[in-house]
C-alpha positions, 0 to 999 in steps of 0.5 A: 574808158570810153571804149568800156563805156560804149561795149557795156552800152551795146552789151545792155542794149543787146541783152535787153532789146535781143532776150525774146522776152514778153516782160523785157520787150514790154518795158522796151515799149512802154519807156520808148512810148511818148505817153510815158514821158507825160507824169515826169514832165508834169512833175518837173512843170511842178517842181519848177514853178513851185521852187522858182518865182514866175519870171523865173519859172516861165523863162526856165519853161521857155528854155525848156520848150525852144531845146525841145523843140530844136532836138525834137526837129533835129532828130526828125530832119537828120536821124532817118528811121527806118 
C-alpha cells in the first residue's frame, strides 16, 4: 500500500513538474511562492480567535508560531537546497 502511495506520489510530481507547460509550471510557482501561504494563515488567525476564547486562541497561535518556527529551522539546518 505504502508503495502504492509513494509510485502515485513521484507519477504526480513528475507529471506536473516534468509536462513543459506554461500553465502547470506557473501554479508549480505560485503554490511553492511564501506570499500564497498569507490569505490561508490569516483566514485560519481568523477562524481561530474568532471560534475560541482569548487564553485559548493566544495558546493555540503560540503552538502554532513555536512548530513554525522549529520546521521552518529544521528545514534550513538539515534539508540542503540546491
Amino acid at each position: 500500500m505504502f508503495e502504492q502511495l509513494l509510485n502515485l506520489d513521484r507519477q504526480l510530481f513528475l507529471l506536473i513538474n516534468g509536462s513543459n507547460s506554461v500553465v502547470l509550471d506557473g501554479f508549480a510557482m505560485t503554490e511553492t511562492s511564501h506570499f500564497a501561504w498569507i490569505p490561508f494563515v490569516l483566514t485560519l488567525f481568523c477562524v481561530i480567535i474568532k471560534t475560541n476564547d482569548y487564553k485559548k486562541s493566544m495558546y493555540i497561535l503560540l503552538v502554532m508560531s513555536l512548530l513554525y518556527l522549529v520546521s521552518s529551522t529544521f528545514a534550513s539546518s538539515f534539508v540542503q537546497t540546491t
